[in-house]
KEFI-292255 format. One record per residue: residue number from 1; x, y, z of N, C-alpha, C in turn. Coordinates in steps of 0.001 Angstrom, whole numbers. Example, Ala and Ser with C-alpha at 12.3 -4.5 7.8 and 13.67 -1.06 7.14 Angstrom:
<recs>
(rec 1,(13190,-5690,7800),(12300,-4500,7800),(13200,-3300,7800))
(rec 2,(12850,-2250,7080),(13670,-1060,7140),(12900,30,7870))
</recs>
This chain:
<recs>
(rec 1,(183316,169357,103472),(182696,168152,102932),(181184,168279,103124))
(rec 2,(180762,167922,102225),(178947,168004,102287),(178451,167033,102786))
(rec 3,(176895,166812,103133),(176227,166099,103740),(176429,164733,102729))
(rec 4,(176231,163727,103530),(176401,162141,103175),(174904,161909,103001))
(rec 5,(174478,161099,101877),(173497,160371,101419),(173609,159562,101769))
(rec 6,(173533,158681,103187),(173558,157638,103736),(172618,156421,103448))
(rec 7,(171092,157633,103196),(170198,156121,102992),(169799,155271,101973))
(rec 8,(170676,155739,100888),(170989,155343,99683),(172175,154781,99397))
(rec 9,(173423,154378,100822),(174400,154226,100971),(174412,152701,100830))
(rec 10,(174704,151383,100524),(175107,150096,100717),(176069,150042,101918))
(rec 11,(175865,149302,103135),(176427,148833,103840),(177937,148446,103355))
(rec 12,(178161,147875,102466),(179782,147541,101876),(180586,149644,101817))
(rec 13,(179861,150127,100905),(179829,151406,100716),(180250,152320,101940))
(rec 14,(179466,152008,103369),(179384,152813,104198),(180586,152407,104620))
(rec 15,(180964,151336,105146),(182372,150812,105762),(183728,151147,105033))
(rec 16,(183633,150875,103558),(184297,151779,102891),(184785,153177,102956))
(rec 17,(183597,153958,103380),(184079,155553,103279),(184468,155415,104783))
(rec 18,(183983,154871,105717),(184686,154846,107378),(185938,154762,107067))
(rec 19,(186511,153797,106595),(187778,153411,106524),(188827,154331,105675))
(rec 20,(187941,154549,104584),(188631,155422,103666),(189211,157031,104548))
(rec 21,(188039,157370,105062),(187748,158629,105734),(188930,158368,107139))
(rec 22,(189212,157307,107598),(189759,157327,108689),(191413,157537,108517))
(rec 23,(191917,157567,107210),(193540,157744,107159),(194265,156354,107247))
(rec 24,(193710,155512,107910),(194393,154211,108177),(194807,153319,107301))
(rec 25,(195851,152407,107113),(195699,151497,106363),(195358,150221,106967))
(rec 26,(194636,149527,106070),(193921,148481,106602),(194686,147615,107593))
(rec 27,(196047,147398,107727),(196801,146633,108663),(196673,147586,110030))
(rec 28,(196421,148768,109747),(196413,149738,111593),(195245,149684,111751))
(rec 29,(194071,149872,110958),(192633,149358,111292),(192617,147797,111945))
(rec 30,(192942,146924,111573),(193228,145708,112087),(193869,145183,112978))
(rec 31,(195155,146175,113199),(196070,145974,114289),(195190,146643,115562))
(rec 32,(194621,147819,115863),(194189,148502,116221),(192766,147932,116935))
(rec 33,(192327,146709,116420),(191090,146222,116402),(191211,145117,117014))
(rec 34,(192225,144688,116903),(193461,143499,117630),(192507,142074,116301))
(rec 35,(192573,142216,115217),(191689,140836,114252),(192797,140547,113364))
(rec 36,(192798,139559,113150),(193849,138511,111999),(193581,139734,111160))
(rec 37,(195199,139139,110535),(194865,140222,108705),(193716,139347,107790))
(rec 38,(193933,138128,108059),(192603,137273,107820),(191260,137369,107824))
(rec 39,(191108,137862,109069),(189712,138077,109558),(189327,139649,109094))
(rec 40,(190342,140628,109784),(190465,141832,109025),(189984,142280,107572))
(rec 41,(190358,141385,106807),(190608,141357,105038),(189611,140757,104953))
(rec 42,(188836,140227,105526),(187413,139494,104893),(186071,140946,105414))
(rec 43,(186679,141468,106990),(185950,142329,107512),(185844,143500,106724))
(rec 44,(186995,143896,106045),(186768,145185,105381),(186743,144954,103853))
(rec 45,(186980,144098,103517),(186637,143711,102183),(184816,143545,101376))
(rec 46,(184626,145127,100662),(182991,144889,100388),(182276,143657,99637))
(rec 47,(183155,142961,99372),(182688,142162,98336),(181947,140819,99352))
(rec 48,(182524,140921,100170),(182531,139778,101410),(181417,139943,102199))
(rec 49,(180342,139146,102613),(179129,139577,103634),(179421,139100,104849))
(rec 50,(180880,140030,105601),(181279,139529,106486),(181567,140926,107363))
(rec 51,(181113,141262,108459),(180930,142496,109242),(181563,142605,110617))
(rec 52,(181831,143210,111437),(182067,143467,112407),(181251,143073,113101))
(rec 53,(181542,142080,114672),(180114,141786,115198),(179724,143119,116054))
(rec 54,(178254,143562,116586),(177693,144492,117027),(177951,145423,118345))
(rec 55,(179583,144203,119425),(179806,144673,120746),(181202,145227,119737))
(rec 56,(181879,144859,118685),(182994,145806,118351),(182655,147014,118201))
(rec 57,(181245,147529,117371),(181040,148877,116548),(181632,150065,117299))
(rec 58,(181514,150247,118532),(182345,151173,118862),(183404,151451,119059))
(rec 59,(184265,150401,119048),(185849,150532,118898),(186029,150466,117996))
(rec 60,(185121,149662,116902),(185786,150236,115321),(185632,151440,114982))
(rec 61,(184380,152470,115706),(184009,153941,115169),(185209,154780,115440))
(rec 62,(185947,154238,116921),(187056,155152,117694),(188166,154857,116566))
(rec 63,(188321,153889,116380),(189474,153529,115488),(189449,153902,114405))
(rec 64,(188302,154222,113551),(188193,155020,112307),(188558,156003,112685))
(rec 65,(188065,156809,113530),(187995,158172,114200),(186767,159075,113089))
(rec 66,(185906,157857,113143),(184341,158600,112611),(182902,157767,113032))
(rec 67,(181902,158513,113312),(180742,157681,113090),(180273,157454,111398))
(rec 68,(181025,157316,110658),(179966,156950,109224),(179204,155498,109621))
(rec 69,(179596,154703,110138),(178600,153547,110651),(177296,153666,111279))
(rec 70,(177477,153811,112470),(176375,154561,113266),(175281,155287,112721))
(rec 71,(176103,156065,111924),(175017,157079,111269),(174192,156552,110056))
(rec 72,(175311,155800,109223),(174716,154764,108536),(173064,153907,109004))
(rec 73,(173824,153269,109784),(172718,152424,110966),(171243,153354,110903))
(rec 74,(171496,154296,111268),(170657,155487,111575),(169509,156021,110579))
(rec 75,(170779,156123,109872),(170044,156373,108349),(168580,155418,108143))
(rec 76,(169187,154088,108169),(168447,152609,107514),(167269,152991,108325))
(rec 77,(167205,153160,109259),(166284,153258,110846),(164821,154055,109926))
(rec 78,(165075,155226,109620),(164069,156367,109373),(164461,156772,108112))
(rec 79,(164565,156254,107231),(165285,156567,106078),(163873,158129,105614))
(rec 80,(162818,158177,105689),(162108,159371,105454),(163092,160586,106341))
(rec 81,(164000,160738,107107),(164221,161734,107764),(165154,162437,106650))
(rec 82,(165647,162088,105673),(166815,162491,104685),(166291,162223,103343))
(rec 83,(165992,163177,102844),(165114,163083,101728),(166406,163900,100476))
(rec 84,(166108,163123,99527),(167282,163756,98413),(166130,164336,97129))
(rec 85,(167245,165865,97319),(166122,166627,95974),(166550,166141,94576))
(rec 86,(165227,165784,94075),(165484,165430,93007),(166229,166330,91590))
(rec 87,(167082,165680,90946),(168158,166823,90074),(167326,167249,88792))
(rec 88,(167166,168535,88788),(166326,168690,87583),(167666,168847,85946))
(rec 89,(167504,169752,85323),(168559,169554,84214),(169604,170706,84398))
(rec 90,(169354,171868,85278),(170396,172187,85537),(170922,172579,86461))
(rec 91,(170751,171234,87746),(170924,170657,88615),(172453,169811,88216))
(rec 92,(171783,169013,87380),(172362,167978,86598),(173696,168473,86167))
(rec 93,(173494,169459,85121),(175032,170337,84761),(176084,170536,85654))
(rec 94,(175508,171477,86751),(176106,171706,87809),(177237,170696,88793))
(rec 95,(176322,169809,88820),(176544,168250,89756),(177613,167792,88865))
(rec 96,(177282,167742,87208),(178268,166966,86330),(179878,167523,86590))
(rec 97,(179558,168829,86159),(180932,169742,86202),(181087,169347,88013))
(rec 98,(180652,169628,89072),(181360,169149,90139),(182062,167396,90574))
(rec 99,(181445,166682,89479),(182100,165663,89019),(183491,165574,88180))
(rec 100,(183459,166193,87490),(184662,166095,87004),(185775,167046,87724))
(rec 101,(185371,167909,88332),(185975,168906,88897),(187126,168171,90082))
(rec 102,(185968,166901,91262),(186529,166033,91688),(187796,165093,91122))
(rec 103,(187357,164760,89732),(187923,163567,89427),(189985,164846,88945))
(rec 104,(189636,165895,88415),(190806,166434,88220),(191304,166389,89733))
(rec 105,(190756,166863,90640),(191501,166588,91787),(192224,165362,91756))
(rec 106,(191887,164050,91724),(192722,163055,91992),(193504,162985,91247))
(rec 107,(193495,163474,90128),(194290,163150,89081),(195787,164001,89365))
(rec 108,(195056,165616,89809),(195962,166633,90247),(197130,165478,91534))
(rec 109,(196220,165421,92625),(197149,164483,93825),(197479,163443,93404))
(rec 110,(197532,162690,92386),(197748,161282,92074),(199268,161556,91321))
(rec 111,(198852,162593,90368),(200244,163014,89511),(201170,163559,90612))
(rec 112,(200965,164341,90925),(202262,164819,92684),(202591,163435,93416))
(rec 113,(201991,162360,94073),(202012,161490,94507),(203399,160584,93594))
(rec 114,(203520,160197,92460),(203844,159503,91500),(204892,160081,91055))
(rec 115,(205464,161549,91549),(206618,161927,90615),(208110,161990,91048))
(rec 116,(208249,160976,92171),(209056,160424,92531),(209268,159184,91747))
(rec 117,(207840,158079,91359),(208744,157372,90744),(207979,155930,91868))
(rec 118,(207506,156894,92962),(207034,155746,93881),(205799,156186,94408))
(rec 119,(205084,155081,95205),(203489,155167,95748),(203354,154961,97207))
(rec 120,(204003,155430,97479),(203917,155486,99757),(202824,155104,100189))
(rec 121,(202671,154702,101513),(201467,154174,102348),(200473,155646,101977))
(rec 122,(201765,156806,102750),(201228,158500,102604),(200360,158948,101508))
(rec 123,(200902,158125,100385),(200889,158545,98796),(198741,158331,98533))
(rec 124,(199171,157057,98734),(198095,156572,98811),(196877,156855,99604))
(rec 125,(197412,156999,100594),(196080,157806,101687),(195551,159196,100837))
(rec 126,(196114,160010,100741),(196320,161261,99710),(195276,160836,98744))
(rec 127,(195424,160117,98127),(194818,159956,96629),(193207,159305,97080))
(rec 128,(193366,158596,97926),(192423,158100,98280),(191018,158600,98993))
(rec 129,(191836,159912,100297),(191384,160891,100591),(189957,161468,99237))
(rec 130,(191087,161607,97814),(190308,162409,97001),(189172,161991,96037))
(rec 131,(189710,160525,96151),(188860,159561,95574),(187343,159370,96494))
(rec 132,(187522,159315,97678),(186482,159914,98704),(185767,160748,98534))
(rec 133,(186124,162368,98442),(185213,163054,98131),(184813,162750,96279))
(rec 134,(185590,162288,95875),(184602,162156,94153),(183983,161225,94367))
(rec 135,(183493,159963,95389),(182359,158812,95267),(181248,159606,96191))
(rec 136,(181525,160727,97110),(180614,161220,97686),(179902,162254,96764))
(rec 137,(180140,162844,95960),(179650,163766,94683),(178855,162583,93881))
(rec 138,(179579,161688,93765),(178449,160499,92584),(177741,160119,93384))
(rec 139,(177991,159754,95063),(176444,159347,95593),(175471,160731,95658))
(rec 140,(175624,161668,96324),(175065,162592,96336),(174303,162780,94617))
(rec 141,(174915,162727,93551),(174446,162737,92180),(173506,161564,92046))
(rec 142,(174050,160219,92100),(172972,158897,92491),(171399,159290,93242))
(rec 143,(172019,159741,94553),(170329,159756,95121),(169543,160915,93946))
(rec 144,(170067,162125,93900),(169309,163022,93000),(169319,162597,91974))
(rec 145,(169231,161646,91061),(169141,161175,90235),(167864,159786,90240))
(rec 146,(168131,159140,91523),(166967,158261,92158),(165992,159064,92826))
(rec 147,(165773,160226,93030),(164503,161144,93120),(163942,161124,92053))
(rec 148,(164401,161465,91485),(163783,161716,89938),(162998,161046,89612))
(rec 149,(163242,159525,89685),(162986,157971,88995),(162137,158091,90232))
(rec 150,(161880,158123,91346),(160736,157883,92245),(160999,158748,93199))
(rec 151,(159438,159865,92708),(158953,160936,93505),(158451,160802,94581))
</recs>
């Protein structure tokens, strides 16, 4: 997996790939965290401006079993320390075709997943997994693409 464009990352975004990245489904993230599915479902839900308070962050990092938060955090801090090269045009090509290249992946694990007929907790982690690395290729494409637009 390649380096994360964090400082171009949205906070909703970053918690997202934690979670995504962590295998869990949101009820073992929650169970795990000991929070209502209530409170849980508002916590991990991006749409919601509702966060983890600041003495959890480290039992939520253990419980992901990642720092994407932290580092996140980090990011925001010094955002000059991570500088994204800007994509020239055949940059661009390259990046595109590793875009789609991603997206056949999911499609590849999504079709195996499905040919039973059914969609497992498993199934889903799987697909999701791959859906992961294809939003990390479009951010990574995003920031080099926001170089461009401001040098």
């Amino acid at each position: 997996m390649q380096k994360l464009d964090l400082v171009h990352m949205s906070l909703p975004a970053a918690m997202q790939l934690a979670e995504g990245l962590s295998g869990l489904s949101r009820d073992e993230i929650c169970a795990a965290m000991g929070w209502s599915p209530s409170n849980g479902s508002r916590i991990l839900n991006p749409c919601d401006a509702y966060w983890p308070t600041l003495p959890t962050l480290p039992k939520f990092c253990r419980v992901v079993k990642n720092t994407v938060l932290l580092d996140w955090a980090m990011a925001q801090i010094d955002p000059e320390q991570e500088h994204s090269t800007p994509l020239g045009a055949e940059e661009f090509v390259f990046a595109l075709g590793g875009l789609f290249k991603e997206m056949g992946d999911v499609a590849t694990v999504g079709n195996t997943c499905i040919q039973d007929g059914d969609l497992s907790a498993g199934d889903a982690r799987k697909i999701r997994r791959e859906l992961l690395d294809l939003m990390q290729k479009a951010q990574t494409m995003l920031s080099g693409l926001a170089a461009v637009e401001t040098p």
